[in-house]
C-alpha positions as CSV (number, residue, x, y, z in Angstrom):
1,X,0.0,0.0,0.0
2,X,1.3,3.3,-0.8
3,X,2.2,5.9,1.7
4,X,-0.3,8.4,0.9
5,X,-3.1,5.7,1.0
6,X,-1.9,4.8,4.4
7,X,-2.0,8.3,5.9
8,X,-5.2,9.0,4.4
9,X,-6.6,5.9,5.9
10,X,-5.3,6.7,9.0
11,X,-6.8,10.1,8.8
12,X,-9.7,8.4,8.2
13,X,-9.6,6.0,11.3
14,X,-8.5,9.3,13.4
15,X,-11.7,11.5,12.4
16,X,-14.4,8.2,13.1
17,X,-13.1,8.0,16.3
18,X,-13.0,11.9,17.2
19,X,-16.7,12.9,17.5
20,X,-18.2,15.5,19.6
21,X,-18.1,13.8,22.6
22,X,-14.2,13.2,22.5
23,X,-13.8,17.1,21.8
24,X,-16.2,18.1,24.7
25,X,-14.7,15.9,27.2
26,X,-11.3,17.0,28.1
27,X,-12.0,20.9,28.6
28,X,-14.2,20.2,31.5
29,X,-11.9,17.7,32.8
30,X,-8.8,20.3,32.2
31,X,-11.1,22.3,34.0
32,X,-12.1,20.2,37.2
33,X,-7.7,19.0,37.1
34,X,-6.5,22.7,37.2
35,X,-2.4,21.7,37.9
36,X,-3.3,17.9,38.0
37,X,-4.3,18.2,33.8
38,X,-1.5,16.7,33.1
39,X,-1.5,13.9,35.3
40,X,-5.7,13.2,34.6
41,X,-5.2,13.8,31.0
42,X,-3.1,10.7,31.1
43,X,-5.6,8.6,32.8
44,X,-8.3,9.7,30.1
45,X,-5.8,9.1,27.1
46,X,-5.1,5.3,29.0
47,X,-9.1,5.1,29.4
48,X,-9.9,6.3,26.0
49,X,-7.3,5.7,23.2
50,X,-5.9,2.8,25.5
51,X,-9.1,1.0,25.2
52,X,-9.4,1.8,21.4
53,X,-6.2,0.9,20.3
54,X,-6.4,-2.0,22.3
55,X,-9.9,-2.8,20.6
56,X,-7.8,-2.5,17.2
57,X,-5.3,-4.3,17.8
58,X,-7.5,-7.2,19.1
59,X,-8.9,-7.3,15.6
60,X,-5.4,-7.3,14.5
61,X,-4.3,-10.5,16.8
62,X,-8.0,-12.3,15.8
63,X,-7.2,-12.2,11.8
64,X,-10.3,-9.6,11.7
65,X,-13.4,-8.7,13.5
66,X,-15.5,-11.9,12.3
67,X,-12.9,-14.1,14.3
68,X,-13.1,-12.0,17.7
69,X,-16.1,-14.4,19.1
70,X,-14.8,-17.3,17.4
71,X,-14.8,-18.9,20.9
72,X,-18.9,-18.9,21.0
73,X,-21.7,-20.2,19.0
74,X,-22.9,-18.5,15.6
75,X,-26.1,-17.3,17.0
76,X,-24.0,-15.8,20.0
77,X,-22.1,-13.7,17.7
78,X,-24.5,-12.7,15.5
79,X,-26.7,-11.6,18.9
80,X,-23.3,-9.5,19.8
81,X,-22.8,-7.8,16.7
82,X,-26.1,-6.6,16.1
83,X,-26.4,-5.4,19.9
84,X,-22.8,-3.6,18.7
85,X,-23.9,-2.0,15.8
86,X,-27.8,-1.4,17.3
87,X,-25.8,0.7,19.7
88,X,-23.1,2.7,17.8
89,X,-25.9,2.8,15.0
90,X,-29.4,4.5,15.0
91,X,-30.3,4.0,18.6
92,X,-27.4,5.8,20.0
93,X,-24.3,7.3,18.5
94,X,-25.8,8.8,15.4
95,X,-28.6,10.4,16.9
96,X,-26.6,12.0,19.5
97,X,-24.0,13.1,16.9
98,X,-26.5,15.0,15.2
99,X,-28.1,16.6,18.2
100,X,-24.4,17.6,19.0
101,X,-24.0,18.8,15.9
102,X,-27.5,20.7,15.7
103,X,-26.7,22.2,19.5
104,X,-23.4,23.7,19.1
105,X,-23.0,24.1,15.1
106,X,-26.3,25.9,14.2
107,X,-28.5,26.4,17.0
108,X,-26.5,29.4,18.7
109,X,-27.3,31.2,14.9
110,X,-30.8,29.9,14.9
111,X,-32.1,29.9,18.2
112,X,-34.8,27.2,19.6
113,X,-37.3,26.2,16.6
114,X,-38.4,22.9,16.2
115,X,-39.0,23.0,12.3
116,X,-35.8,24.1,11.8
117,X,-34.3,21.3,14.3
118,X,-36.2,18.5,12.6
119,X,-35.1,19.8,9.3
120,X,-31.3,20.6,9.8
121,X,-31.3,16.7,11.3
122,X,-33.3,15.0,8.4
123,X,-30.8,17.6,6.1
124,X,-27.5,16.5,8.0
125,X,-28.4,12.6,8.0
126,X,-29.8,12.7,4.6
127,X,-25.3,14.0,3.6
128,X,-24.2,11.5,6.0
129,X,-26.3,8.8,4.0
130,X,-25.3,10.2,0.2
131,X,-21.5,9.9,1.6
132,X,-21.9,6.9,3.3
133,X,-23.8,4.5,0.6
134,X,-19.7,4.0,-1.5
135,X,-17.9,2.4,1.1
136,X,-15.2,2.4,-1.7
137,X,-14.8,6.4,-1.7
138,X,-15.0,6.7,2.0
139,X,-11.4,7.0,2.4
140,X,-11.6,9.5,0.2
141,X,-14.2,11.5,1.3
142,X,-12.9,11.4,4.9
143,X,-9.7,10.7,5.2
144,X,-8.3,12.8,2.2
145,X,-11.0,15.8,2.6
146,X,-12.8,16.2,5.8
147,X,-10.1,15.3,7.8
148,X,-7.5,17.3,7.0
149,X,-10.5,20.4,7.1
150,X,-11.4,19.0,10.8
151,X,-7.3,19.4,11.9
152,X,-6.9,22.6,10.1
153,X,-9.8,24.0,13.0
154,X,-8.5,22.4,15.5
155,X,-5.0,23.4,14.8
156,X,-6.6,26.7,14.4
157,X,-8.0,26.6,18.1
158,X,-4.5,25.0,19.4
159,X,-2.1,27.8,18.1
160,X,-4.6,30.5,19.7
161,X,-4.7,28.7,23.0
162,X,-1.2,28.5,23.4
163,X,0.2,31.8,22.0
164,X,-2.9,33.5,24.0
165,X,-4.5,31.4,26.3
166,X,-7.4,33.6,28.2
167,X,-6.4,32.3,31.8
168,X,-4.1,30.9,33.8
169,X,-3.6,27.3,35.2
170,X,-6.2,27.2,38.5
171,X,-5.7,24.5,41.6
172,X,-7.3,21.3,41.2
173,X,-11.0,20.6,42.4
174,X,-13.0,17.7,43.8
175,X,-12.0,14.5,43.0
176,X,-9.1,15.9,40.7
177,X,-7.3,17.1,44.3
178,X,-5.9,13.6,45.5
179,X,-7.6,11.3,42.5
180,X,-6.5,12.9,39.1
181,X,-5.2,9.9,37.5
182,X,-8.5,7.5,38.3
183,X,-10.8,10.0,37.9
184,X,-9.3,11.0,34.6
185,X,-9.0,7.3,33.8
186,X,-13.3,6.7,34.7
187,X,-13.4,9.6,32.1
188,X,-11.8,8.0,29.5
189,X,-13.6,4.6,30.3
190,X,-16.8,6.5,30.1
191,X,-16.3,7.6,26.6
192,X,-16.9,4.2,25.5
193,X,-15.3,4.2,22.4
194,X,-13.7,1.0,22.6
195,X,-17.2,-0.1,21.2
196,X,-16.5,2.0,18.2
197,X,-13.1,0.3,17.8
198,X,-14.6,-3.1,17.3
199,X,-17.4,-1.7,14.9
200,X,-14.9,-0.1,12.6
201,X,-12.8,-2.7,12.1
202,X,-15.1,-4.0,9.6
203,X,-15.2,-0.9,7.4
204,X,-11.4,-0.6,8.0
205,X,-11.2,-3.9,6.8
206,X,-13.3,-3.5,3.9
207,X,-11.6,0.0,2.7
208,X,-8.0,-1.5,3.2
209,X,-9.2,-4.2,0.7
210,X,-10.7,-2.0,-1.8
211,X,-6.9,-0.3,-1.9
212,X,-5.6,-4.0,-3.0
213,X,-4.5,-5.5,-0.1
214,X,-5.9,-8.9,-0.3
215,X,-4.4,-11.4,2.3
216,X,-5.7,-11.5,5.6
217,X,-2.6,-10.7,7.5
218,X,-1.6,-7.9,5.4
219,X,-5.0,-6.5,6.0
220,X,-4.8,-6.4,9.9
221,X,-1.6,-5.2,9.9
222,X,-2.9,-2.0,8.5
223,X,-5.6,-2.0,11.0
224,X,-2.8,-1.7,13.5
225,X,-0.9,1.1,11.5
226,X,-4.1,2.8,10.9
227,X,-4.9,2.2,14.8
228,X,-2.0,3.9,16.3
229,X,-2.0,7.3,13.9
230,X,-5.1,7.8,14.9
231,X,-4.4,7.3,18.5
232,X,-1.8,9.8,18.2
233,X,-4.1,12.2,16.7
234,X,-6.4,12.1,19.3
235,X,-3.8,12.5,22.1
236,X,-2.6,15.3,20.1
237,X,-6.3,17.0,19.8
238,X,-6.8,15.3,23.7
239,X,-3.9,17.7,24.6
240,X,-4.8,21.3,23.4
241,X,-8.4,20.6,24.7
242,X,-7.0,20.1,27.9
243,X,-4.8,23.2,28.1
244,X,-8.0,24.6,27.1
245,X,-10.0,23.8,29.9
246,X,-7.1,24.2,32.0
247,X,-6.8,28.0,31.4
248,X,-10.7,28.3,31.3
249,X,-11.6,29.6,34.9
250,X,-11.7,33.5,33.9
251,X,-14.0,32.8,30.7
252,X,-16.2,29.9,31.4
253,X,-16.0,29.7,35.4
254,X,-17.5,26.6,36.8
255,X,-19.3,25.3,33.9
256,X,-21.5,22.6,33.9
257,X,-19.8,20.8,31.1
258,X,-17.8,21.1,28.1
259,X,-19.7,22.2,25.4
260,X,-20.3,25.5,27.7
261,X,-16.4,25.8,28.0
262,X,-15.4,25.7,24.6
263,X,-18.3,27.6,22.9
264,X,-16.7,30.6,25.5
265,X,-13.8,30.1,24.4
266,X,-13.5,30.2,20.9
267,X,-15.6,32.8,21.1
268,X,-13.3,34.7,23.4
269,X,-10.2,33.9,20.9
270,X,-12.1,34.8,17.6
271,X,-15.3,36.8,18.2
272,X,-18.1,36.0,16.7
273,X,-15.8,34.1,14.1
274,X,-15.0,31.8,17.1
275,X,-18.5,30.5,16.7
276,X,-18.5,29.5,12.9
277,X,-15.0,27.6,13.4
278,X,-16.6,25.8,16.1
279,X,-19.1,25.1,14.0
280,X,-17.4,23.8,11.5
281,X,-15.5,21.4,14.4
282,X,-18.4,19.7,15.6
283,X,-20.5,19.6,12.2
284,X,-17.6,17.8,11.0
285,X,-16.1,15.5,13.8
286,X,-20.0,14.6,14.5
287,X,-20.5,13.9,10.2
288,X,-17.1,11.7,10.3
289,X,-18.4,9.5,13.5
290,X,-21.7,9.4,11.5
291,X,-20.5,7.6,8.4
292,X,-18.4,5.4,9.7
293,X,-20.4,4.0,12.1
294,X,-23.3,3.9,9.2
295,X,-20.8,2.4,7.0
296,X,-19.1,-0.8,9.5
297,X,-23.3,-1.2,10.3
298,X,-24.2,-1.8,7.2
299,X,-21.0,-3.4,5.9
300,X,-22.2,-6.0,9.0
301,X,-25.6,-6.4,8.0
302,X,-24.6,-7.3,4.4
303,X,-22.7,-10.1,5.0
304,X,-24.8,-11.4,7.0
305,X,-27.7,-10.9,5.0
306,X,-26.3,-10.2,1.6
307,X,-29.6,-10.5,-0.4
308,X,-30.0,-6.7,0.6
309,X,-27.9,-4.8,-0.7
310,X,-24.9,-2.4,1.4
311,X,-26.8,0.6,0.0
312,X,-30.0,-0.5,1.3
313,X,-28.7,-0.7,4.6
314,X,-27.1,2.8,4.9
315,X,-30.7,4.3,3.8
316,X,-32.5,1.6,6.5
317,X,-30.0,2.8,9.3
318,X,-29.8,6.3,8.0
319,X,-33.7,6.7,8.2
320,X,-34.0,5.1,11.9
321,X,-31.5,7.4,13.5
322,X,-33.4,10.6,12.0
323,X,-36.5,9.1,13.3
324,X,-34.8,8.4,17.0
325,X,-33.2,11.4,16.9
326,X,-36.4,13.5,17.0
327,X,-36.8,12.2,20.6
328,X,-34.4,14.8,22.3
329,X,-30.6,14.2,23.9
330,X,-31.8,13.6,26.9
331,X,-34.4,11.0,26.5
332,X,-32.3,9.4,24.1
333,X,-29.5,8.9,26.6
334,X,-31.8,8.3,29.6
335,X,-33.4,5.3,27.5
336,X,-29.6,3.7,26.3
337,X,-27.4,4.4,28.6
338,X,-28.3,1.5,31.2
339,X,-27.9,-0.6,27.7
340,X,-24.8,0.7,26.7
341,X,-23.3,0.5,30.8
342,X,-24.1,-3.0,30.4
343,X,-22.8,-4.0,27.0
344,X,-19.7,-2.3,27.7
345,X,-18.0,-4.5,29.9
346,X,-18.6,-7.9,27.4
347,X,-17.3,-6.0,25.0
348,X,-13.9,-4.8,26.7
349,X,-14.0,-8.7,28.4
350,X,-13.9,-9.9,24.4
351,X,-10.7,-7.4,23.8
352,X,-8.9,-8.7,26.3
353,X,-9.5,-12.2,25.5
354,X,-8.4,-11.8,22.1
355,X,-5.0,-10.0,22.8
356,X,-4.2,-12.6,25.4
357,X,-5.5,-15.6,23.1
358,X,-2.3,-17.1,22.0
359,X,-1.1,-17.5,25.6
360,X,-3.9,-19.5,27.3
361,X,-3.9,-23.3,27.2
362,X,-7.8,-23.3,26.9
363,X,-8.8,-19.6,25.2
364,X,-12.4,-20.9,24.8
365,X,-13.2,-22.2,28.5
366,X,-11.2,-18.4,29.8
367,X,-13.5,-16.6,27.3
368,X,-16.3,-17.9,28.2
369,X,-15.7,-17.3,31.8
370,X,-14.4,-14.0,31.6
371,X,-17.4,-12.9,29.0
372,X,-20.4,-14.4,31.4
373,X,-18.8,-13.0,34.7
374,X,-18.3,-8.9,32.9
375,X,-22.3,-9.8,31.5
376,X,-23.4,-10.3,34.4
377,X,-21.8,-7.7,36.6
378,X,-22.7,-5.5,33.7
379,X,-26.4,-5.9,33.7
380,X,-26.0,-4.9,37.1
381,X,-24.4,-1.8,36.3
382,X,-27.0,-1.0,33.9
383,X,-30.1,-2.0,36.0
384,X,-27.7,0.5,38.7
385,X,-28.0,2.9,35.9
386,X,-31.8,2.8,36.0
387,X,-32.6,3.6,39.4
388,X,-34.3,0.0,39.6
389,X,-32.0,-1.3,41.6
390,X,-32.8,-1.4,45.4
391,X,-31.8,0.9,47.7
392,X,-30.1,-1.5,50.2
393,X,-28.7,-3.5,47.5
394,X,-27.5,-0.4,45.9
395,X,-25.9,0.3,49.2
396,X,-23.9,-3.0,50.0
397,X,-22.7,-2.9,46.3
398,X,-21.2,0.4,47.3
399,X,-19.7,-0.6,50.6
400,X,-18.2,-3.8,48.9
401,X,-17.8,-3.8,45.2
402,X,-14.7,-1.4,43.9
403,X,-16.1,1.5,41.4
404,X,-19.4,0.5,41.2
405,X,-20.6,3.9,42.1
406,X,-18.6,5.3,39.1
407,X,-20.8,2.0,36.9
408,X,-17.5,0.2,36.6
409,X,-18.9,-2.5,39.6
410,X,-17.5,-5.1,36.7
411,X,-14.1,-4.7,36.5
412,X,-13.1,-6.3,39.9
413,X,-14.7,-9.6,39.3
414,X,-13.6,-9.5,35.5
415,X,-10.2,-9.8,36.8
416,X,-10.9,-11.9,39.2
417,X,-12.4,-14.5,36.9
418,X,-9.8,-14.1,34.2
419,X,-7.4,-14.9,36.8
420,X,-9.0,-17.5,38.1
421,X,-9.9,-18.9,34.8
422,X,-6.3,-18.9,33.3
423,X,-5.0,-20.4,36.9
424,X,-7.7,-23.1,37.1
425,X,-6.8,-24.3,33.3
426,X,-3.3,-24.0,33.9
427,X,-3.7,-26.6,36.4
428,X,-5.8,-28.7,34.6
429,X,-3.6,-28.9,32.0
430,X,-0.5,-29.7,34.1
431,X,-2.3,-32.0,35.4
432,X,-3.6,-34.0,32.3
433,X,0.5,-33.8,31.3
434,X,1.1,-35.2,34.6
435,X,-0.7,-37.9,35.1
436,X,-0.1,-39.2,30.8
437,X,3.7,-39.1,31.5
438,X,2.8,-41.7,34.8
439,X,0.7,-43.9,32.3
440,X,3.4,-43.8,29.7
C-alpha cells in the first residue's frame, strides 16, 4: 500500500473515532484538574485511546473482526454484533452526533425552533447517507478531505490557545485534588469508544481491501498502523483541549460541562468568528463518526444478510437514526445508557480475551468465563444505571464492590475470573501432562 493511502486511511480512522463527545470531554476535565491536567489527561488518554487501540489491535491478533467471538456459537455472535452495531448505530451514536452537531453548530445562529431542528437533522443525516452509501470512496471522502479540514480547525484553536490562552492554570477541584489519574481514567472509560473500535474494524477492513490489499494478515496489519495514527491524533487533539479547559476559569468559570467551555472560548479567541470555526469542528467531527459507524453497520448487516444490498442498509439505518433522533438528547441517553453500561464491559471482556488468546492453554473455556462473569456484573451496572435497583442492595454494592458507584462494579470480578480462569486451566492442563507421562 502506498504511503499516501496509508496516511489518508489513517486520517480516516482518526476522524471516526474523534466525535463531539471526545472534543467536549477534556475541557471540562482540564477544568475540574487545574495543575493535575496533566497527570488526569493521562488517565483519560489510557481510558480512552488505550481502550481503542487496544480494541484494534485485538482485531489485528484475531485475523479480523469476524474471528473476535470465534470462541462462542454462531447465534451468540451474531446476537453480539447486532447489539454492537444497534448501539453505535441509529439508537445511540448517530442520533446524538447529530443533536451535537444541531446544539453547538447551528442552534447558537438559529435559536430554539423545532421546524428548523427537525429539518437541519433530516438535512445533516440525509449528507451523512449520500457519503456513506460508497464504502469504496469513503477513504476518500474522509480521510483525504474532511479530515484534513477537521485538523486545520483544530489546529486553528491550538495555536490560539497556546500563543494567548485567556487564563491561567487554576488549583485542582474535587475529585481531581488527591484522584487525578483514576478520575481522569473513569473519564476516559466513560467515553466508550472501545465499542466503536470493534465496529470499525469492519469498514477498515473493507476499505483497506478495496486499496488492493488482499491477504488476511496484510489486511490487519494495517488495522494496526491505521490504529496507532489515529491514537496519536487524538492524544494530540486530547492535549490542546485540555490546556484549554485548564486555562478556562476567567472565561467559562464553573461550567456545567464542556460544550459551555469551549463555545466561550472560541468565542473569546475569535469573536463571533470563534463561533463559525466551532461550528465547523463539531459539524464535522459529528458527520465523520456518523459515516463510519453507518458504514461498518451496514457493511455487517450485508454479510450477514447479503440478499439486501450495502446501499440499502445505509438508507435503513440512516432513516431510523433521524426518526430516533427526534426524541431529544436527553431521553435518548436516559433510554440507552443502562444498555450501553451493560454492553460495555462484554465487550472490553472480548478485547482482552483476544489480545491474550495465543497465551492460554484453553482460550475458549477463559473466554467464556471472563465474558459471562463482565455480562453479568454489567447488567447490574445497567439496572444501577436505572434507578431500579434497590436501595439496600444499591448500598452493599457500594460498601463492597470497587467503582461501582462510578458504573465500573465489573471490573473487579472481571479480573478476578480471568485470573482465576487462566490459573484453574493452567492446572488442569498440568495436570492431564502429569498424570499421561505416569501412564506412559
Amino acid at each position: 500500500m502506498r504511503k499516501t493511502n496509508i496516511i489518508a486511511l489513517g486520517f480516516m480512522t482518526f476522524s471516526m473515532f474523534l466525535g463531539a463527545g471526545n472534543v467536549i470531554f477534556p475541557p471540562m476535565i482540564g477544568q475540574m484538574a487545574g495543575h493535575n491536567t496533566p497527570i488526569a489527561g493521562l488517565g483519560f488518554i489510557i481510558g480512552d485511546v488505550g481502550l481503542t487501540l487496544l480494541g484494534l489491535i485485538a482485531i489485528s491478533l484475531a485475523g479480523g473482526a469476524d474471528n473476535l467471538l470465534q470462541d462462542f456459537p454462531e447465534r451468540v455472535q451474531k446476537l453480539f454484533w447486532v447489539l454492537l452495531f444497534i448501539i453505535i448505530g441509529p439508537a445511540f451514536v448517530i442520533p446524538r452526533a447529530a443533536m451535537v452537531a444541531y446544539e453547538i453548530g447551528f442552534f447558537p445562529f438559529v435559536g430554539a425552533n423545532q421546524w428548523l431542528f427537525y429539518s437541519y437533522i433530516f438535512g445533516y443525516l440525509l449528507l451523512v447517507m449520500f457519503l456513506t452509501l460508497n464504502p469504496q470512496k469513503i477513504v476518500i471522502t474522509v480521510g483525504k478531505w474532511m479530515t484534513p479540514a477537521l485538523l486545520i480547525l483544530l489546529i486553528t484553536i491550538a495555536v490560539a490557545t497556546l500563543v494567548s490562552p485567556l487564563g491561567t492554570v487554576q488549583q485542582a477541584r474535587d475529585a481531581y485534588q488527591h484522584q487525578a489519574f483514576s478520575e481522569g481514567l473513569i473519564q476516559g472509560y466513560l467515553t466508550m469508544d472501545a465499542l466503536g473500535a470493534l465496529g470499525f474494524g469492519w469498514i477498515l477492513a473493507v476499505t483497506i481491501r478495496s486499496m488492493g490489499v488482499s491477504s488476511k494478515r496484510s489486511v490487519a496489519f494495517y488495522i494496526a498502523i491505521a490504529g496507532v495514527l489515529a491514537a496519536i491524533g487524538m492524544i494530540i487533539v486530547y492535549s490542546a483541549m485540555l490546556y484549554l479547559g485548564a486555562t478556562s476559569n476567567t472565561i467559562s468559570p464553573n461550567a456545567s460541562n464542556g460544550g459551555h467551555i469551549l463555545t466561550a472560548y472560541v468565542s473569546g479567541l475569535f469573536g463571533k468568528f470563534g463561533l463559525i470555526i466551532l461550528a465547523g469542528v463539531i459539524s464535522l467531527a459529528c458527520m465523520t463518526t456518523c459515516i463510519g459507524v453507518a458504514a461498518a453497520g451496514a457493511e455487517y448487516f450485508h454479510k450477514v444478510r447479503p440478499k439486501i444490498s450495502y446501499g440499502r442498509y445505509v438508507v435503513f439505518i440512516s432513516i431510523c437514526s433521524a426518526i430516533i433522533s427526534t426524541i431529544g438528547l436527553n431521553k435518548l441517553i436516559g433510554i440507552t445508557l443502562p444498555v450501553i453500561v451493560g454492553f460495555y464491559p462484554v465487550t472490553i471482556a472480548v478485547i482482552a480475551t483476544a489480545i491474550l488468546r495465543r497465551w492460554l492453554t484453553n482460550p475458549k473455556k477463559v473466554n467464556y468465563i471472563v465474558c459471562s462473569t463482565a455480562l453479568c456484573f454489567g447488567v447490574i451496572d445497567g439496572i444501577n444505571a436505572t434507578g431500579w435497583l434497590p436501595k439496600d442492595v444499591v448500598t452493599w454494592l457500594s460498601h463492597h464492590l470497587p467503582l461501582f458507584d462510578q458504573g465500573m462494579g465489573w471490573i473487579t470480578p472481571g479480573l478476578v475470573a480471568l485470573l482465576g480462569a487462566i490459573i484453574c486451566t493452567e492446572l488442569k492442563v498440568r495436570s492431564s501432562f502429569a498424570t499421561s507421562s505416569r501412564h506412559s
